[in-house]
C-alpha beads as a LAMMPS data file, in Angstrom:
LAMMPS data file: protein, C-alpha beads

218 atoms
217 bonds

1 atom types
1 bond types

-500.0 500.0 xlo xhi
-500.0 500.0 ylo yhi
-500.0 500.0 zlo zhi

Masses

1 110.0

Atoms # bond

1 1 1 22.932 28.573 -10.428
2 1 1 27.082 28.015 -9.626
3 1 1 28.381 24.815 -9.998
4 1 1 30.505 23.685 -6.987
5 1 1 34.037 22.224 -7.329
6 1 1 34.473 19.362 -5.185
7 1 1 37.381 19.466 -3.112
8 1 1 34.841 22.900 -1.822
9 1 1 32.031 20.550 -0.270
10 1 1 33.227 16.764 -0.646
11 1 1 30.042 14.922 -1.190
12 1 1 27.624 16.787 0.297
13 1 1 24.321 16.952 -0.896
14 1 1 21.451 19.203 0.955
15 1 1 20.848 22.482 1.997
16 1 1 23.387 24.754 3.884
17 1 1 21.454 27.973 4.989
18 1 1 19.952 29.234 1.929
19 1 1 21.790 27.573 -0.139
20 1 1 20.599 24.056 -2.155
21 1 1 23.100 21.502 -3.235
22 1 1 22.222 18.758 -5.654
23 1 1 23.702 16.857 -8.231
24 1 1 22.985 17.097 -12.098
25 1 1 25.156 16.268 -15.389
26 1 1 27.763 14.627 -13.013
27 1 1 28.749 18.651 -11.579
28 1 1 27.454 19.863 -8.098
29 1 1 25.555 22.661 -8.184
30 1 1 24.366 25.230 -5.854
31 1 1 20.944 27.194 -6.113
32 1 1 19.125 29.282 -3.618
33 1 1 16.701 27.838 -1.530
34 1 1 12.954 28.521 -3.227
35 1 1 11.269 30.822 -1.356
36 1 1 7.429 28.907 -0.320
37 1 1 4.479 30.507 -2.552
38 1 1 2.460 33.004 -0.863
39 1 1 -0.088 32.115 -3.585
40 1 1 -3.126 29.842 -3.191
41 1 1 -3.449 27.141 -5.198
42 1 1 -5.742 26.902 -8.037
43 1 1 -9.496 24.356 -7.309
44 1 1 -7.642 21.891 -9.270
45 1 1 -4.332 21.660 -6.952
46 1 1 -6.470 21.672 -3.999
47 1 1 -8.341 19.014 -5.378
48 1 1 -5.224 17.092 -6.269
49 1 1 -3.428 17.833 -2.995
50 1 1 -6.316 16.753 -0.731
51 1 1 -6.450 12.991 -2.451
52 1 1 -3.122 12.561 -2.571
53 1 1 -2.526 13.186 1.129
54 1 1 -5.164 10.848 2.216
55 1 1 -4.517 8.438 0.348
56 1 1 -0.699 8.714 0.739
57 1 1 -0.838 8.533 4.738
58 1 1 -3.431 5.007 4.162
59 1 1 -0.819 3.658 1.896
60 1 1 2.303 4.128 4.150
61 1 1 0.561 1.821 6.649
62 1 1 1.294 -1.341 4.406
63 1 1 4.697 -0.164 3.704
64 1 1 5.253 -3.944 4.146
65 1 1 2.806 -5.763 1.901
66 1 1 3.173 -2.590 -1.189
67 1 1 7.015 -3.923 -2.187
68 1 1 5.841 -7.645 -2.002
69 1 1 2.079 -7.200 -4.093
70 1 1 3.722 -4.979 -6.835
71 1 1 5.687 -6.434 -8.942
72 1 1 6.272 -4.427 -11.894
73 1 1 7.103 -1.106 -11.362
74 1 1 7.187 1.392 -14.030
75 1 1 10.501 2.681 -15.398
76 1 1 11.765 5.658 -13.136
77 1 1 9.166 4.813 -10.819
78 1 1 8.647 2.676 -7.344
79 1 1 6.301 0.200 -6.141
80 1 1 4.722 3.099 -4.076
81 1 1 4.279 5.185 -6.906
82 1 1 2.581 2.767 -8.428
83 1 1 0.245 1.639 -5.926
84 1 1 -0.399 5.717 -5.209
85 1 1 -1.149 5.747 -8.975
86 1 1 -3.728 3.227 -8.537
87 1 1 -5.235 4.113 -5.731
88 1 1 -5.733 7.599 -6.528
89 1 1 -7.697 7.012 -9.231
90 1 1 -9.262 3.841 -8.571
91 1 1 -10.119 4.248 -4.632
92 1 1 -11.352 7.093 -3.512
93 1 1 -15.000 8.389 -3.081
94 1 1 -16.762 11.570 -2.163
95 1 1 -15.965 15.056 -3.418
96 1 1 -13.393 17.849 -2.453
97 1 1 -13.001 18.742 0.402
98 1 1 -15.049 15.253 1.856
99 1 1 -13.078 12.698 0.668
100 1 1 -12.994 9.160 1.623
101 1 1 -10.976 5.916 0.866
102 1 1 -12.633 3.471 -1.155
103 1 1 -11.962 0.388 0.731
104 1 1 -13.645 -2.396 -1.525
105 1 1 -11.417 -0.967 -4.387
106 1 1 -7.858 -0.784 -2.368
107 1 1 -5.215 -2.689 -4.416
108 1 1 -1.987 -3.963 -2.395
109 1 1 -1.202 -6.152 -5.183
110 1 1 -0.521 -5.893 -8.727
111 1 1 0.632 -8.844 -10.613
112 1 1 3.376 -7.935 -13.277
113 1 1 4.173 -8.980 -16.787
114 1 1 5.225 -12.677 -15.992
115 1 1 1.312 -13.053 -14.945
116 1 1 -0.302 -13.663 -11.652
117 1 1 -1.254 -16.542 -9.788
118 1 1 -4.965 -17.438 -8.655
119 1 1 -6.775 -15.779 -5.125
120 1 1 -9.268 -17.429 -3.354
121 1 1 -13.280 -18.583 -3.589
122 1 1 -16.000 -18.562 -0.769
123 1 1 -13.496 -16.635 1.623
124 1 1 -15.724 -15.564 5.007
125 1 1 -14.294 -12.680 7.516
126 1 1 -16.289 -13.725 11.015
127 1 1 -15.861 -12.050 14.349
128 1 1 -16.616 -13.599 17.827
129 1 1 -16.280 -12.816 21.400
130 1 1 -12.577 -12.218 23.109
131 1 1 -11.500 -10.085 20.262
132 1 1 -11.092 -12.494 17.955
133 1 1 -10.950 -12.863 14.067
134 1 1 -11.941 -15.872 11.176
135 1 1 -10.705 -15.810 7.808
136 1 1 -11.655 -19.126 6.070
137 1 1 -11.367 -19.755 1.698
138 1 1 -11.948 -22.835 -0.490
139 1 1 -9.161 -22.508 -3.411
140 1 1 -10.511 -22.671 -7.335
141 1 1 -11.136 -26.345 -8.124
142 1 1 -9.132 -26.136 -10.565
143 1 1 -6.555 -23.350 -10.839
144 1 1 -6.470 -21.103 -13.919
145 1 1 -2.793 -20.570 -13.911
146 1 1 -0.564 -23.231 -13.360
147 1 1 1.681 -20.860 -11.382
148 1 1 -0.306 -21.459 -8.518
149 1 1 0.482 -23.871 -5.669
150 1 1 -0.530 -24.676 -2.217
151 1 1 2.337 -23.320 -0.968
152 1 1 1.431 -19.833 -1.810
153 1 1 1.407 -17.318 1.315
154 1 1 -1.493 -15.767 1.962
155 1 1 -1.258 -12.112 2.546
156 1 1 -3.818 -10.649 5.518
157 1 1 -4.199 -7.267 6.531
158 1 1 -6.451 -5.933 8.913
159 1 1 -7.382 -1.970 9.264
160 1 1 -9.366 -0.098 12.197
161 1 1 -10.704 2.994 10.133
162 1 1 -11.404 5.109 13.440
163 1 1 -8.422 4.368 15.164
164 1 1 -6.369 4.421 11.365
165 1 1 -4.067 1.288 12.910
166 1 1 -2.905 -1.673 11.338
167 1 1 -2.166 -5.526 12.326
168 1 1 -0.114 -8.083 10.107
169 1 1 -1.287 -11.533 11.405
170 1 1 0.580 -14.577 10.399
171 1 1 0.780 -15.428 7.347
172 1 1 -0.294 -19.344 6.315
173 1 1 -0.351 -21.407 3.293
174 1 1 -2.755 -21.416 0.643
175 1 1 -3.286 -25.084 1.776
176 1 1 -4.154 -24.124 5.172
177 1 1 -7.764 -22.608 4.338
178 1 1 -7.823 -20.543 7.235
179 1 1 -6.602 -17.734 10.228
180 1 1 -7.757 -17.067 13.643
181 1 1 -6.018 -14.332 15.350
182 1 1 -6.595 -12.441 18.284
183 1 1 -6.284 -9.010 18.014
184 1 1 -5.216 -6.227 20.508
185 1 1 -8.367 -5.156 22.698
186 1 1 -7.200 -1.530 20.657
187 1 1 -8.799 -3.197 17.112
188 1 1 -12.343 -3.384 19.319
189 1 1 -15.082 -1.948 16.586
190 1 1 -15.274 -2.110 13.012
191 1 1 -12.374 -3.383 10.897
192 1 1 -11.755 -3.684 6.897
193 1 1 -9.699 -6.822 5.976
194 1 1 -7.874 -7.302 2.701
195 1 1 -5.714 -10.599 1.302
196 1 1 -3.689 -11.498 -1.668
197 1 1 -1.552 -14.622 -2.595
198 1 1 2.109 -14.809 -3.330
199 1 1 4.647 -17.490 -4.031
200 1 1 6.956 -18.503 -1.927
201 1 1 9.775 -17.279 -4.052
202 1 1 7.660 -13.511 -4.425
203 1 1 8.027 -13.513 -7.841
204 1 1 4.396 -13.841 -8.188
205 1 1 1.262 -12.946 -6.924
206 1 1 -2.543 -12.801 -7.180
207 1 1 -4.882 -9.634 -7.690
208 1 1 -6.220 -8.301 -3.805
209 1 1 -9.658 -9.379 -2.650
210 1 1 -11.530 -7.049 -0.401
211 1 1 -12.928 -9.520 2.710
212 1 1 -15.045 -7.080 3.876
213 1 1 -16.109 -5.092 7.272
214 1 1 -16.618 -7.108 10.479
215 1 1 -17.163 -5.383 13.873
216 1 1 -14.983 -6.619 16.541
217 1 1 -16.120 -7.218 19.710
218 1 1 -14.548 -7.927 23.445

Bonds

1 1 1 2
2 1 2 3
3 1 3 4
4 1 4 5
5 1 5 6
6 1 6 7
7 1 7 8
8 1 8 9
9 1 9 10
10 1 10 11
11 1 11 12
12 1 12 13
13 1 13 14
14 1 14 15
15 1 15 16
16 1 16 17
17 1 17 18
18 1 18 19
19 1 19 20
20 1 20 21
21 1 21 22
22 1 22 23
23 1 23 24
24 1 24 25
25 1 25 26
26 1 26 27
27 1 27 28
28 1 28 29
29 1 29 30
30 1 30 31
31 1 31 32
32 1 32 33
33 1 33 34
34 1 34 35
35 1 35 36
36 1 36 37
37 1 37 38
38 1 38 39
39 1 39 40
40 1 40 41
41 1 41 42
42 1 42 43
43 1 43 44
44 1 44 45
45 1 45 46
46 1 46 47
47 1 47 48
48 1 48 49
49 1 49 50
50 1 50 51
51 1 51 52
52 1 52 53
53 1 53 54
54 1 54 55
55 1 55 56
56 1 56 57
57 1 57 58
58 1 58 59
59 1 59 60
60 1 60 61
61 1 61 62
62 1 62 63
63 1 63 64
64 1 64 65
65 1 65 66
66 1 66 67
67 1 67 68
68 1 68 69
69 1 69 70
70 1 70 71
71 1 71 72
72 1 72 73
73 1 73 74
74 1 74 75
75 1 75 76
76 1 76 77
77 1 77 78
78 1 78 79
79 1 79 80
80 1 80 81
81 1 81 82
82 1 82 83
83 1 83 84
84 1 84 85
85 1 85 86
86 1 86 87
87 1 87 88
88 1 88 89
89 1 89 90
90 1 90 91
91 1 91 92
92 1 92 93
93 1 93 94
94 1 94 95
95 1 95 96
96 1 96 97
97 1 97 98
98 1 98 99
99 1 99 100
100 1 100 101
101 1 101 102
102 1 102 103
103 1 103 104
104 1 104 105
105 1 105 106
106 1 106 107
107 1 107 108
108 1 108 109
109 1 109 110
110 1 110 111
111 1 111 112
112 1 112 113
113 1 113 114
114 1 114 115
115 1 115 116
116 1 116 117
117 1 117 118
118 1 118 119
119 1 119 120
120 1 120 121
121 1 121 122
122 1 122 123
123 1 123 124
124 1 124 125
125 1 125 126
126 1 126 127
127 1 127 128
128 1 128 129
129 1 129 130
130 1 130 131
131 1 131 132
132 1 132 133
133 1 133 134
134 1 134 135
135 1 135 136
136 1 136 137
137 1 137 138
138 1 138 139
139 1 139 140
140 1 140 141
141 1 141 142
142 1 142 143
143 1 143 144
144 1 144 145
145 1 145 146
146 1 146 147
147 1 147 148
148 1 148 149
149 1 149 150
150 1 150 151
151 1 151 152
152 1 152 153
153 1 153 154
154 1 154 155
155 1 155 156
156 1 156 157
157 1 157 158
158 1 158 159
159 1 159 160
160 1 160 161
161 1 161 162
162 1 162 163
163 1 163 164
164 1 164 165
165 1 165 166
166 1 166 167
167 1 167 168
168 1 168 169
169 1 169 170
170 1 170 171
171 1 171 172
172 1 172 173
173 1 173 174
174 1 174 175
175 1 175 176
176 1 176 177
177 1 177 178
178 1 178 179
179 1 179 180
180 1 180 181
181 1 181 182
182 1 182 183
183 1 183 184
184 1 184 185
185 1 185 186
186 1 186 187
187 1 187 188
188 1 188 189
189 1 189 190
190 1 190 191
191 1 191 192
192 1 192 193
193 1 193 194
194 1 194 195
195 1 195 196
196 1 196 197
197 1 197 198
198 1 198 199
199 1 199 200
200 1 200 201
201 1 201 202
202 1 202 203
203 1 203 204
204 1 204 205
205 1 205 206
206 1 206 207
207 1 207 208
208 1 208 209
209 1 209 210
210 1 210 211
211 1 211 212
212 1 212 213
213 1 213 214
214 1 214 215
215 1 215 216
216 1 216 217
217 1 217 218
């Protein structure tokens, strides 16, 4: 390892041919660029590696909804991480090398130490002609934590497993009780739908409730 003076490179971070330069202790240093192991890895890493792939390419497709549902991330760590942490070991089924996410068990939201706010009762997913989707709820009658208001934003995500695509409808008020969207002819065929509630301010926000699979039809 040589440590780099910095009138030498400026800034500069990176690689330059086979040369890696990062910082550490405040000094610039240079190492050689690690040469990729020609070894295979052991049943365990392979195990490891397989989950963490699928699950990490599912995840990145509510790069939106991951930074608003988590809300306390560990020290040193990021939202992501933690909802990778969860995930990993919460929400996936099957073994190695079959894998398969979990989708009852997905979490997009994880309430943090100031305490969460109260999801939904009686919530029905329903499909019908023209490509269209029905999300309707009934709110507790009484709500357990007195965080919770109507004007809480309900959260919707929508997921085609086949076609591994996404849609972020609108997003209403608690008070509202229901969506109807229209998807893209695309989200024909089955599709997994997921919710949670946050304040309006996002400093809080209910657990995630799994609606279910409906099959969409044209």
């Amino acid at each position: 390892m040589a440590i780099l003076e910095q009138g030498l490179i400026g800034t500069f971070t990176g690689k330059m041919g086979s040369l890696v330069v990062s910082k550490w202790k405040n000094k610039y240093v240079g190492k050689a660029k690690p040469k990729a192991s020609s070894k295979p890895g052991s049943d365990m890493q392979l195990d490891y590696r397989s989950k963490f792939t699928l699950m990490g390419k599912f995840l990145r497709r509510f790069s939106e909804h991951i930074p608003i549902g988590y809300q306390n991330p560990q020290v040193g760590t990021t939202k992501m991480n933690d909802a990778m942490k969860y995930n990993l070991l919460n929400s996936i089924s099957g073994v190695y090398p079959n894998y398969k996410v979990n989708y009852a068990n997905i979490k997009l939201s994880e309430p943090g130490f100031k305490g969460d706010i109260d999801g939904v009762e009686s919530f029905v997913l329903t499909a019908s002609p023209l490509v269209k989707l029905k999300f309707t709820w009934k709110n507790p009658a009484i709500f357990n934590s007195k965080r919770t208001l109507e004007t809480d934003i309900a959260y919707v995500v929508f997921y085609h497993a086949d076609k591994m695509i996404t849609i972020d409808p609108p997003r209403p008020l608690r008070s509202k009780l229901e969506l109807d969207i229209t998807l893209p002819k695309i989200f024909i065929g089955d599709v997994h739908g997921w919710v949670f509630f946050g304040s309006a301010d996002r400093k809080f926000v209910s657990h995630t409730q799994y609606l279910g699979k409906v099959t969409v039809i044209e």
